[in-house]
N, C-alpha and C positions, 0 to 999 in steps of 0.2 A: 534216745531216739524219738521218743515222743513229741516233746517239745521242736524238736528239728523238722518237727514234718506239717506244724503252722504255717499257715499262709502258703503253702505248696498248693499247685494246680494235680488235680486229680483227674483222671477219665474213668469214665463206668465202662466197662464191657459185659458185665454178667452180674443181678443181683438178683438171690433168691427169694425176697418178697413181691408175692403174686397180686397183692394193695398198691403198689408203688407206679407212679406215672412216668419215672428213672424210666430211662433207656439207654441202652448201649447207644457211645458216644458224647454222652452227655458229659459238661467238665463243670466243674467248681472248684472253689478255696479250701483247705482244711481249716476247720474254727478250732477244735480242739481234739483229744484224744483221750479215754478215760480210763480206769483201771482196770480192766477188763481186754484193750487194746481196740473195742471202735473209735473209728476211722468218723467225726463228725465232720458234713461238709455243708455250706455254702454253696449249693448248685446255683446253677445260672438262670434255672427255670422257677427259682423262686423254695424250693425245697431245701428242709436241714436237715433230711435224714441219712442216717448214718453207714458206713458198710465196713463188713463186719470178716477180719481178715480170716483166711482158711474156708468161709462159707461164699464169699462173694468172689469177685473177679475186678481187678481194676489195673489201671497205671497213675503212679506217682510219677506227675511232671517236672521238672525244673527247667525253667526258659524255654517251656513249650518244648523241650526234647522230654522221649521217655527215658527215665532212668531206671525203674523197676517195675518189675509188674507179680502182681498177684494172684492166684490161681486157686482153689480149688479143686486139688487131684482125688477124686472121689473112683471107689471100688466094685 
């Protein structure tokens, strides 16, 4: 799965780092994915930081459709 999710378009909806100039909507490329399971991206605004699945919020694009999305279900 890892490797499948290169060069895929991503969109942020929710990231919990309060340093980051990311905002909901914003998309990029996936560059890579590490052993831990972030999500490294290529945003558009010039940023490669990463988002980190279970903590963040996003969608995984293919052809500018969304195909999944990710959520942080928190108690």
């Amino acid at each position: 799965m890892k490797n499948s999710l290169i060069g895929k378009e991503i969109k942020l909806i929710r990231m919990e780092d309060p340093y980051t100039s990311l905002k909901s909507g914003d998309v990029g490329t996936i560059s890579s994915v590490d052993s831990t399971g972030t999500i490294f991206v290529n945003w558009q605004n010039g940023s490669k930081l990463g988002v980190i699945p279970g903590i963040d919020e996003y969608q995984i694009l293919e052809n500018k459709r969304f195909i999944k999305l990710f959520k942080d279900y928190k108690n």
